[in-house]
VMD Tcl script that draws the C-alpha trace (Angstrom):
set ca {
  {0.00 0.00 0.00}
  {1.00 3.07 -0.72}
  {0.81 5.92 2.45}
  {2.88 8.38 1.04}
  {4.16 10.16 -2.24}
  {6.75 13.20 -1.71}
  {7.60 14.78 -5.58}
  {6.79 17.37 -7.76}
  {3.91 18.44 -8.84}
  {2.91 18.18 -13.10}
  {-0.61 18.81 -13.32}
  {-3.21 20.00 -10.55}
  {-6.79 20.67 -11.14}
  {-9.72 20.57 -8.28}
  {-10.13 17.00 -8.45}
  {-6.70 15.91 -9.46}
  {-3.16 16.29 -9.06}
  {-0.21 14.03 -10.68}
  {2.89 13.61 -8.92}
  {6.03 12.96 -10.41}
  {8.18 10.57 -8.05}
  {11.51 9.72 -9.85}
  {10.41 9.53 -13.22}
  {6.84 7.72 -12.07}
  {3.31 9.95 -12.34}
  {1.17 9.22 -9.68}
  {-2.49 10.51 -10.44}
  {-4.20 11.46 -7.27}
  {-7.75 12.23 -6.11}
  {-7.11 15.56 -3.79}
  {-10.24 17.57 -1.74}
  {-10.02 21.42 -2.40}
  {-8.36 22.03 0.63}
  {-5.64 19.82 -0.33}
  {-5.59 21.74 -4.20}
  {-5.51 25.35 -2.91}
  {-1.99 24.79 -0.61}
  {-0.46 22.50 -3.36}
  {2.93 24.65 -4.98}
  {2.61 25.63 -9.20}
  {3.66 23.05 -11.05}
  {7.69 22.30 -10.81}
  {6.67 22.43 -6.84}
  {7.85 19.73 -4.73}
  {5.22 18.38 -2.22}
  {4.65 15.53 0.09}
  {1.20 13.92 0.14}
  {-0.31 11.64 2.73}
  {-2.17 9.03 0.84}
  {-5.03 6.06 1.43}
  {-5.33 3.65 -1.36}
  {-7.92 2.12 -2.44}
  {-7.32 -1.26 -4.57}
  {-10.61 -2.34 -6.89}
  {-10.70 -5.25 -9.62}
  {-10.01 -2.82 -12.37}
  {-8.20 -0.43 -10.69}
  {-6.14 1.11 -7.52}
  {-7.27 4.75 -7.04}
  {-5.31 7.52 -4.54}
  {-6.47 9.79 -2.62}
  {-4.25 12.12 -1.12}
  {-3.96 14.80 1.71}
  {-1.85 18.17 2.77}
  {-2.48 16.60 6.26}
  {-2.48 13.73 7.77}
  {-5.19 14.47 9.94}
  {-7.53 14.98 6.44}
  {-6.35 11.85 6.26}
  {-7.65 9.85 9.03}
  {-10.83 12.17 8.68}
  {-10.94 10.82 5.41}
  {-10.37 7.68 6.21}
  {-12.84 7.63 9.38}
  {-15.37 9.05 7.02}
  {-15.55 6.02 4.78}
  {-15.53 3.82 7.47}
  {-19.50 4.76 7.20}
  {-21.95 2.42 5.72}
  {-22.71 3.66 2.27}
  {-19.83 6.42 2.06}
  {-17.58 6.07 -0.41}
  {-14.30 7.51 -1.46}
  {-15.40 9.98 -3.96}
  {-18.42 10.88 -1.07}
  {-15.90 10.97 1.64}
  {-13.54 13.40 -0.04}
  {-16.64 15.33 -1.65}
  {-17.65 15.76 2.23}
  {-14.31 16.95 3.29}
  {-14.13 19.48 0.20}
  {-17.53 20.80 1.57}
  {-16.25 22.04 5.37}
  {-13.10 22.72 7.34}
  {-11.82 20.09 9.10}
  {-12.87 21.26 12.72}
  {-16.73 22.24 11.47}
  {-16.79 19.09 10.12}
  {-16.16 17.06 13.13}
  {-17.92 19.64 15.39}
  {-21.28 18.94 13.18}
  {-20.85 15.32 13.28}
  {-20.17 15.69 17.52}
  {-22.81 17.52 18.00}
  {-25.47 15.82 15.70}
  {-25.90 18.35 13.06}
  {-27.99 17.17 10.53}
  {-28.65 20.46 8.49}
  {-25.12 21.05 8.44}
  {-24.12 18.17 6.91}
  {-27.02 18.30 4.33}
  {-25.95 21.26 3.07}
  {-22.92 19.76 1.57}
  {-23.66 18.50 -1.94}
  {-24.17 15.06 -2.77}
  {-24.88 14.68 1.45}
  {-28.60 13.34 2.07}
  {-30.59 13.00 5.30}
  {-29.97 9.72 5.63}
  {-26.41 10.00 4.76}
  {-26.15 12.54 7.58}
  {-27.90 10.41 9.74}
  {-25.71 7.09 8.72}
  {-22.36 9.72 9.39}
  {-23.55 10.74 12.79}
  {-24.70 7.76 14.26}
  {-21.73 5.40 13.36}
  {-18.87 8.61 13.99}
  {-20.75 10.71 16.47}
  {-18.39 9.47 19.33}
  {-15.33 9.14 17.45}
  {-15.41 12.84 16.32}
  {-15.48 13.81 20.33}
  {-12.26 11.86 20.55}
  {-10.52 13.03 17.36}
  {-9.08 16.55 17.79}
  {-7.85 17.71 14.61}
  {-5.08 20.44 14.81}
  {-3.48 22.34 11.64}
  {-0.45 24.87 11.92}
  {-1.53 25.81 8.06}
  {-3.32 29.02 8.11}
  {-4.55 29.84 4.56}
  {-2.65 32.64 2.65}
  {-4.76 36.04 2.41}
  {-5.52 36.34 -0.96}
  {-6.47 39.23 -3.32}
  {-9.91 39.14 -5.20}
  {-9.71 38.82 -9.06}
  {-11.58 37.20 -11.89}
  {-9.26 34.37 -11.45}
  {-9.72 33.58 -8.01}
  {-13.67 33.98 -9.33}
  {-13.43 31.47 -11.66}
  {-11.50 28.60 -9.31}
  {-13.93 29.34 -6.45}
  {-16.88 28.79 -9.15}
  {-14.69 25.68 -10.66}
  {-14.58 24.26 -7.07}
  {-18.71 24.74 -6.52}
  {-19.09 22.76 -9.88}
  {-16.71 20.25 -9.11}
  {-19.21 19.78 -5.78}
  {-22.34 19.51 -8.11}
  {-23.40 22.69 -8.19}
  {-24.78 24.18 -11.27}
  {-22.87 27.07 -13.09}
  {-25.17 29.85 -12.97}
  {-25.61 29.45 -9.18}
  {-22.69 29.00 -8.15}
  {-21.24 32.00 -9.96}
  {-24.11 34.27 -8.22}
  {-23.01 32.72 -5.00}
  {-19.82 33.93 -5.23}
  {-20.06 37.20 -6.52}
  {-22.46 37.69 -3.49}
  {-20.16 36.53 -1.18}
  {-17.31 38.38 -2.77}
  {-19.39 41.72 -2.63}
  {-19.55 41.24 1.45}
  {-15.97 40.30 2.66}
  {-13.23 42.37 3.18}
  {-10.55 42.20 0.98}
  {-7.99 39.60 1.58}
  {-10.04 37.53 2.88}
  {-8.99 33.52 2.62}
  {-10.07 31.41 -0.18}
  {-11.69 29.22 2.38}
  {-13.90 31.07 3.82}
  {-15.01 32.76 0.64}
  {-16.10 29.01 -0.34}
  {-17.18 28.79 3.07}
  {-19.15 31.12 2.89}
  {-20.83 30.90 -0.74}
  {-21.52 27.31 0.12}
  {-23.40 28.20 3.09}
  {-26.01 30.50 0.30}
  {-26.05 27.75 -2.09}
  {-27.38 25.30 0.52}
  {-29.96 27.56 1.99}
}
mol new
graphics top color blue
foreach p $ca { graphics top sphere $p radius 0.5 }
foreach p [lrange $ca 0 end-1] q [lrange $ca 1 end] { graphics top cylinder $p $q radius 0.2 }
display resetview
């Protein structure tokens, strides 16, 4: 099994990024907080990977952290939660929200991350609701302040899609959300934030 990858980055999208590890490409699945503190291209990083072998294939998913990590991997622990659901789930709220909805039985919260129904929520609470007590996740990464443009527009509404949102809304949602923060503010909480409207 393969638990870790340290190399340089080729290619990064919101879904993707392939590593190059002496000559090899490794093509991993990343969540968006994972894409947004990976280097350019050329970049050398060090991912923190769970593997997941199938018949036809062996698919990674990799983390900045390894406390996404075991979320991750505590996540699909869960009856009926897959890989792609897991790291959908972790794309849709910080770490520490995440754990403090599931702690404190927060169904609405959880809902309001795409592709999460009520009975998913329910199925995520019940079988992790005393695990997240126990699992304090800690992260000396504070997010880069970041200057609004019609690029960092474009990646925020690229990340919304890559959730299942729909174009048009997700654009709106942002621009809204853009029009009320400061300037500066951190790409997280803009998605944060424009999640929150999308889900209301």
């Amino acid at each position: 099994m393969i638990a870790r990858l340290n190399g340089k980055i080729v290619e990064k999208d919101t879904l993707i990024a392939i590593v190059d590890v002496a000559g090899v490409g490794y093509e991993v699945n990343i969540p968006l907080s994972t894409y947004y503190r990976l280097p350019e291209p050329g970049g050398e990083v060090t991912l923190f990977i769970s593997t997941f072998v199938r018949e036809d294939s062996i698919d990674l998913y990799g983390f900045f952290t390894i406390d996404e990590k075991n979320l991750f991997r505590l996540l699909t622990s869960v009856s009926g939660v897959g890989p792609k659901l897991a790291r959908n789930i972790i794309s849709g709220l910080p770490s520490a929200d995440l754990l403090g909805a599931i702690a404190s039985g927060d169904v609405e919260k959880l809902k309001g991350i795409s592709g999460v129904g009520k009975k998913t929520a329910d199925r995520v609470i019940v079988e992790l609701k005393d695990k997240a007590k126990d699992m304090a996740i800690t992260s000396k990464n504070v997010p880069h302040a970041v200057i609004f443009t019609d690029e960092l527009l474009n990646d925020v509404v690229s990340a919304l899609k890559n959730l299942g949102y729909k174009a048009q809304g997700a654009e709106e949602a942002v621009r809204t959300v853009l029009k009320e923060l400061p300037g500066g503010a951190p790409f997280e909480q803009i998605l944060k934030e424009a999640l929150k409207m999308l889900s209301r």
